[in-house]
C-alpha positions as CSV (number, residue, x, y, z in Angstrom):
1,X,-29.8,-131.7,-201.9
2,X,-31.0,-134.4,-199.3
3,X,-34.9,-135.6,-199.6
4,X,-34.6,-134.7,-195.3
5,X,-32.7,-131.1,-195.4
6,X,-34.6,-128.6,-194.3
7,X,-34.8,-126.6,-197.2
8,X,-36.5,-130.0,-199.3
9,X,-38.9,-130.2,-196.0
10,X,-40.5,-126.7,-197.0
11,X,-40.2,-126.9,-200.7
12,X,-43.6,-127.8,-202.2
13,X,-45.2,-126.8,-205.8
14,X,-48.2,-125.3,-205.9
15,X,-48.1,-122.7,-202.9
16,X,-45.9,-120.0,-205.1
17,X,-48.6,-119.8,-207.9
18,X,-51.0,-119.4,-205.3
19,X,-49.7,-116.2,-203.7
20,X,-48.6,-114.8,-206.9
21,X,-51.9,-115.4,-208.1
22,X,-53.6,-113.8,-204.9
23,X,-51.7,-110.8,-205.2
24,X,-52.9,-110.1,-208.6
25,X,-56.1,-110.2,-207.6
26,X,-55.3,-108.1,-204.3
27,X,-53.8,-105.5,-206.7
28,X,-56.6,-105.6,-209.3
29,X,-59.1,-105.1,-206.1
30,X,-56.6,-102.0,-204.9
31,X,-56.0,-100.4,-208.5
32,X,-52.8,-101.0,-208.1
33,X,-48.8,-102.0,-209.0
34,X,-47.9,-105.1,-206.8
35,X,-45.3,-107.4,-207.8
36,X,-45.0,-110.9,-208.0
37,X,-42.8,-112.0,-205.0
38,X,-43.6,-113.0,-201.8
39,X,-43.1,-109.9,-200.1
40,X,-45.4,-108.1,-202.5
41,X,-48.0,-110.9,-201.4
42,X,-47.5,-110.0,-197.5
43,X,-47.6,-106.8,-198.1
44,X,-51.0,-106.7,-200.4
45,X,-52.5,-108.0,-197.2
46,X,-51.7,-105.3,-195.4
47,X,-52.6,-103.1,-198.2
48,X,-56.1,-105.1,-198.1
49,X,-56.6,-105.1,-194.9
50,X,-55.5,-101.3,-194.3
51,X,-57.9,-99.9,-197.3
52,X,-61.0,-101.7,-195.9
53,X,-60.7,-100.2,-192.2
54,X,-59.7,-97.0,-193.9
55,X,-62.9,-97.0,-195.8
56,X,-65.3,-98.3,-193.1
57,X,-64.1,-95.3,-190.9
58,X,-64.5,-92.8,-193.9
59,X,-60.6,-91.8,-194.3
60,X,-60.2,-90.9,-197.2
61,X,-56.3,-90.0,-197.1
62,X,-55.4,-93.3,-195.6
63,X,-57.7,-95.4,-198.1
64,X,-56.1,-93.6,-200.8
65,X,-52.4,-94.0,-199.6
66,X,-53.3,-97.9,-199.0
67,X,-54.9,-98.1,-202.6
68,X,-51.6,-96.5,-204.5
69,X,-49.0,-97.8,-202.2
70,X,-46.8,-100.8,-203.5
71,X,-43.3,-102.8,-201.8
72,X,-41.3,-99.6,-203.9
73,X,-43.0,-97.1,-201.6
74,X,-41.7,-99.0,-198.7
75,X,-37.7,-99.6,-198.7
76,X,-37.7,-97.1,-195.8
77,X,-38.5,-100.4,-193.5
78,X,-36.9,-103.0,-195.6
79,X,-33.8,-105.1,-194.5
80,X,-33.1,-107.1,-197.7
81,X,-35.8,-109.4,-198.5
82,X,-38.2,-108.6,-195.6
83,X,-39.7,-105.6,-194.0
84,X,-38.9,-105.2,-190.5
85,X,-41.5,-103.0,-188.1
86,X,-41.3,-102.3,-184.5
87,X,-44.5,-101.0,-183.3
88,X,-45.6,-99.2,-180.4
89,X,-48.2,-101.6,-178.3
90,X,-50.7,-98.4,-178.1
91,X,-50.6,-99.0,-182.1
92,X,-51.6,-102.8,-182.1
93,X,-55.3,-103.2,-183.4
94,X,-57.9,-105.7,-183.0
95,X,-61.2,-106.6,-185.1
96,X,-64.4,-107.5,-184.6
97,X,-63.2,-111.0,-186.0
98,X,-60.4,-111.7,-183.7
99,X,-59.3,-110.4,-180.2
100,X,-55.3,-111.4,-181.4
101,X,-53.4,-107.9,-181.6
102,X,-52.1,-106.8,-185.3
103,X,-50.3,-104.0,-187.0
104,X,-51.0,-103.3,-190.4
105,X,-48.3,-100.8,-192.4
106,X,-49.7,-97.8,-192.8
107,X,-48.3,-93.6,-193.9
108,X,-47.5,-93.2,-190.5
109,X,-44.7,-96.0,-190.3
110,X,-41.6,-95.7,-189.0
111,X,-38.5,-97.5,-189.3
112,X,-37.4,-99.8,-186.9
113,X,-34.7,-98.9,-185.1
114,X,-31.2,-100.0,-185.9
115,X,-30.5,-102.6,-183.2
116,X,-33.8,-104.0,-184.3
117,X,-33.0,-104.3,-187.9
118,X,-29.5,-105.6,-186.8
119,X,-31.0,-108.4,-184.2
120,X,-33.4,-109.7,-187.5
121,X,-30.5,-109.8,-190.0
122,X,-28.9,-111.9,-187.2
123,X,-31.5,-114.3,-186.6
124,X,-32.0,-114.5,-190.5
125,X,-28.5,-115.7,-191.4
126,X,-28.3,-118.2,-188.3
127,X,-31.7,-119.3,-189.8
128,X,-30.2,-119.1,-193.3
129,X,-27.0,-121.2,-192.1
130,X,-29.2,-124.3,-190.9
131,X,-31.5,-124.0,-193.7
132,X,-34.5,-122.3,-193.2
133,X,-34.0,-118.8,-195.4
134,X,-35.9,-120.0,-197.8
135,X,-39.0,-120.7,-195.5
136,X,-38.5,-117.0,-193.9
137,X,-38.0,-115.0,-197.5
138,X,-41.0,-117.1,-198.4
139,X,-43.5,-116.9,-195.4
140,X,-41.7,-114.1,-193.2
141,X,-41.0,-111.5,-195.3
142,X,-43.1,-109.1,-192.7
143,X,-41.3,-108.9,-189.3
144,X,-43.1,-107.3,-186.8
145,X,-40.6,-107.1,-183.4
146,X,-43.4,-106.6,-180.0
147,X,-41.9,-106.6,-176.6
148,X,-38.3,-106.9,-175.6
149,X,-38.2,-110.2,-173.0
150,X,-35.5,-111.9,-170.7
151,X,-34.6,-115.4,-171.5
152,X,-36.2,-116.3,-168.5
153,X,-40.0,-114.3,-169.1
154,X,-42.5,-115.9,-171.9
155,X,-42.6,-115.0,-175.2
156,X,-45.7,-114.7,-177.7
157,X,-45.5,-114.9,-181.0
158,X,-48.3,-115.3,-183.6
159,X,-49.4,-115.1,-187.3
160,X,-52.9,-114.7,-188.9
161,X,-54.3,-116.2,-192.0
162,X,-55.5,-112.5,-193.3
163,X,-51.7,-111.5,-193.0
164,X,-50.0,-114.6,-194.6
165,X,-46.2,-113.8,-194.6
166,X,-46.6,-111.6,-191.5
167,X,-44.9,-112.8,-188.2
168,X,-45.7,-111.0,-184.6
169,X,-43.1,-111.7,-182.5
170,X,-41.7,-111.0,-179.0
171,X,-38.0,-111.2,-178.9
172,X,-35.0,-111.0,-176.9
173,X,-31.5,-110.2,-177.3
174,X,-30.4,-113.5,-178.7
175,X,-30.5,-114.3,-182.3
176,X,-31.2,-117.7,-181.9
177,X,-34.0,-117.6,-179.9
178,X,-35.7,-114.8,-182.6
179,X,-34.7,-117.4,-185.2
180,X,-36.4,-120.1,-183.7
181,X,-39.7,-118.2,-183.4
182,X,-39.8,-116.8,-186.6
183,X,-39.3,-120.0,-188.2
184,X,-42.3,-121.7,-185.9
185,X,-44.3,-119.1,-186.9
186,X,-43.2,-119.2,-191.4
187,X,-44.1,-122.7,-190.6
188,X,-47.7,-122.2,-189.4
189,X,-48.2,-119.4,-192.8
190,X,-46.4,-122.1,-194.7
191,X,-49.3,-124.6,-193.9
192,X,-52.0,-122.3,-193.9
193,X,-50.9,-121.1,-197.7
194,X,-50.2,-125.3,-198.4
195,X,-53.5,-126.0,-197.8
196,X,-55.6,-123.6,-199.8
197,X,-53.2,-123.9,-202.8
198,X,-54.1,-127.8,-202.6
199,X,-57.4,-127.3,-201.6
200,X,-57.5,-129.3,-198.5
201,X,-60.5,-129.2,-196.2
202,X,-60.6,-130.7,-192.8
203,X,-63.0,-132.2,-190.1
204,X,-64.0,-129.4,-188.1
205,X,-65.5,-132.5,-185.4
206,X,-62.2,-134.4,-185.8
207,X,-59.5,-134.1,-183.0
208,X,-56.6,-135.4,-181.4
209,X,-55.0,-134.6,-177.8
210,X,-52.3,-131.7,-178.3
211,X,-49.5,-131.8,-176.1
212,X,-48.6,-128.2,-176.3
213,X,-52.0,-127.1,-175.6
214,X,-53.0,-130.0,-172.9
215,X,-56.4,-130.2,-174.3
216,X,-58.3,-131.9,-177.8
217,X,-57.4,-129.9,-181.2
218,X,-58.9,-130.0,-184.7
219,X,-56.8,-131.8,-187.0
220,X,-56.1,-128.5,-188.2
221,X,-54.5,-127.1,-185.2
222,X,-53.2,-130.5,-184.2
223,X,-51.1,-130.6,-187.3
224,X,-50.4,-127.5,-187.8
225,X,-48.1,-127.3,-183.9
226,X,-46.6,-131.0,-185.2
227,X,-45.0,-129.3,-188.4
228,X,-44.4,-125.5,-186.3
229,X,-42.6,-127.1,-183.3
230,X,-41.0,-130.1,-185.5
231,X,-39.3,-127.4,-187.8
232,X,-37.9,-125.3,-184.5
233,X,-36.9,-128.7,-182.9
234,X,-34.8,-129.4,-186.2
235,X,-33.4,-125.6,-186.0
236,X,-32.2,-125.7,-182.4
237,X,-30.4,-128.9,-183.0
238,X,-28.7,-127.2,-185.3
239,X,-28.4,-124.1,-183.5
240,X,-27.3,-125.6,-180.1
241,X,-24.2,-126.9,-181.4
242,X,-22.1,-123.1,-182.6
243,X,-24.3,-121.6,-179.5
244,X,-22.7,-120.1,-176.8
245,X,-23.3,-118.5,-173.8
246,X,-27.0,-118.1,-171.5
247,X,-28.8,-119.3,-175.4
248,X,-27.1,-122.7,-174.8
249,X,-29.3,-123.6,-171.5
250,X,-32.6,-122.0,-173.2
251,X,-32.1,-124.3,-176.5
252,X,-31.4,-127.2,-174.5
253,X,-34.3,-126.8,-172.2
254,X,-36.6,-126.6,-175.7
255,X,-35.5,-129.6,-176.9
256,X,-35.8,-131.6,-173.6
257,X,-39.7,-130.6,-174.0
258,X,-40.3,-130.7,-177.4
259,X,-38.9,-134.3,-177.0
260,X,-41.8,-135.2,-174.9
261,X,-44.7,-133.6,-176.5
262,X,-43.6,-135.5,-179.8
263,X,-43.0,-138.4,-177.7
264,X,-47.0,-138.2,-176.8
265,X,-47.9,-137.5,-180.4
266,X,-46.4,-140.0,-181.9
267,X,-49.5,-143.0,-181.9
268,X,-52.0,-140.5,-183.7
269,X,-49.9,-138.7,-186.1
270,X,-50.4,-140.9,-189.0
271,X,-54.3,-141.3,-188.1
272,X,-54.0,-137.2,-187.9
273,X,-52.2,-136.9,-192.1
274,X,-54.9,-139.4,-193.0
275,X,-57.1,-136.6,-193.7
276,X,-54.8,-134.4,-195.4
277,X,-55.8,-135.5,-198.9
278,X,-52.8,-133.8,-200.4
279,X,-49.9,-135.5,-200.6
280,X,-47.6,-133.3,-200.7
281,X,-48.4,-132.2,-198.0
282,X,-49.0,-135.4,-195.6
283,X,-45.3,-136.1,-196.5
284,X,-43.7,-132.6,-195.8
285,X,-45.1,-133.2,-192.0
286,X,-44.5,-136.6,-191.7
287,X,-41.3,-136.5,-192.7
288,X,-40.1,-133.3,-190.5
289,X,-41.9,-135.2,-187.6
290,X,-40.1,-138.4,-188.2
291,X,-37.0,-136.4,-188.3
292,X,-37.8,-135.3,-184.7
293,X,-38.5,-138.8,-183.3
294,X,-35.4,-140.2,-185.0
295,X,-32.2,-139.7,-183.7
296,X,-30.7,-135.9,-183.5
């Protein structure tokens, strides 16, 4: 396999042990059977997550379902590898620690609904084709479709570090554009778990001008968009070229841009990894971002 392909780009040692040994000690917290893969790991946060706000409003049904419950219990939402969830926005939560919306599988889950689990499995395999599967199995296993958009409306996407593996999404009918946010979005778990498997701390006071965001960013969040949008820029290459159709203008239009926000990174990146003290790291993002700058 090349050094470059994208599948070498998200391929690091370390970060496996590190959610396998999480979810051992997410199980051991719960009382429970959890497995060792990294859907088991997404799926403990949930678990987590779901017994302590069970517990804190005195439900003792739903703290018990969330302390016995393991990935078996749920095949009822799983497509493959991942689980997929469309969610009602009255169902969304938020904490006292964040105003970004969540969803945490819970008893009362349904299934998503056929065309949603059909649209995923499509934007997995074209994701799978250029290389990224293993990115998605391993930090998107937890699919979480929002609101149904036009090409032409804006779509939010998120993840949070208490759900690693989880992916919020807004989505439209195209497979490639789904593809291309759940990969931006692997990426940003993909660093978070990177950098607490290597045990990487950075400046807080540190930061750089972020293109995407048209203000100053931590290093953090400054390197974290680099590697997200540098990983969708190398998927829609990829994607643009068996595309047809109204996704061919969209993909286009996202490259045009993301060639002049890495254009405007491209003096401070290296003064940006010199803080990442891992690396393994420092060359997994330099390297997808030299792949953007170079020729497509």
């Amino acid at each position: 396999m090349s050094a470059l392909s994208p599948e070498a780009l998200v391929t690091v040692g370390g970060i496996a042990d590190h959610q396998r040994l999480r979810t051992s000690r997410i199980a051991s917290v719960l009382g429970n059977r959890l497995g060792s893969s990294a859907l088991d790991y997404a799926v403990a946060h949930h678990l987590l997550e779901g017994a302590e706000h069970a517990a804190r409003t005195r439900h003792a049904d739903r703290l018990a379902w969330y302390r016995r419950t393991t990935v078996r219990d749920l095949t009822h939402l799983s497509a493959g590898p991942h689980l997929v969830l469309s969610p009602c926005p009255a169902d969304l939560l938020r904490s006292e620690i964040s105003e970004t919306a969540y969803y945490l599988v819970g008893p009362d889950t349904n299934p998503a609904p056929p065309e949603a689990l059909g649209l995923v499995g499509a934007a997995i395999a074209s994701a799978t084709e250029h290389g990224f599967g293993t990115l998605l199995t391993q930090h998107a296993p937890v699919v979480c479709l929002l609101n149904h958009r036009r090409l032409d409306e804006t779509l939010h996407s998120w993840a949070l570090t208490r759900l690693p593996g989880t992916v919020f999404t807004d989505y439209t009918g195209h497979p490639e554009v789904l593809a291309r946010d759940l990969i931006h979005e692997a990426a940003h778990n993909w660093l978070n778990d990177a950098l607490v498997a290597y045990d990487v701390s950075l400046p807080a006071e540190v930061t750089f001008f972020s293109p995407w965001r048209d203000t100053q960013r931590s290093v953090f969040g400054f390197l974290h968009a680099c590697w997200a949008f540098s990983l969708t820029v190398l998927y829609a290459r990829e994607a643009r070229r068996r595309a047809r159709g109204a996704v061919v203008p969209f993909l286009d239009a996202h490259l045009r841009k993301q060639a002049v926000q890495f254009a405007a990174t491209a003096k401070c990146l290296d003064q940006a990894l010199s803080y990442v003290s891992a690396n393994e790291i420092r060359e997994h993002i330099g390297r997808a971002v030299g792949k953007v700058l170079g020729p497509a």
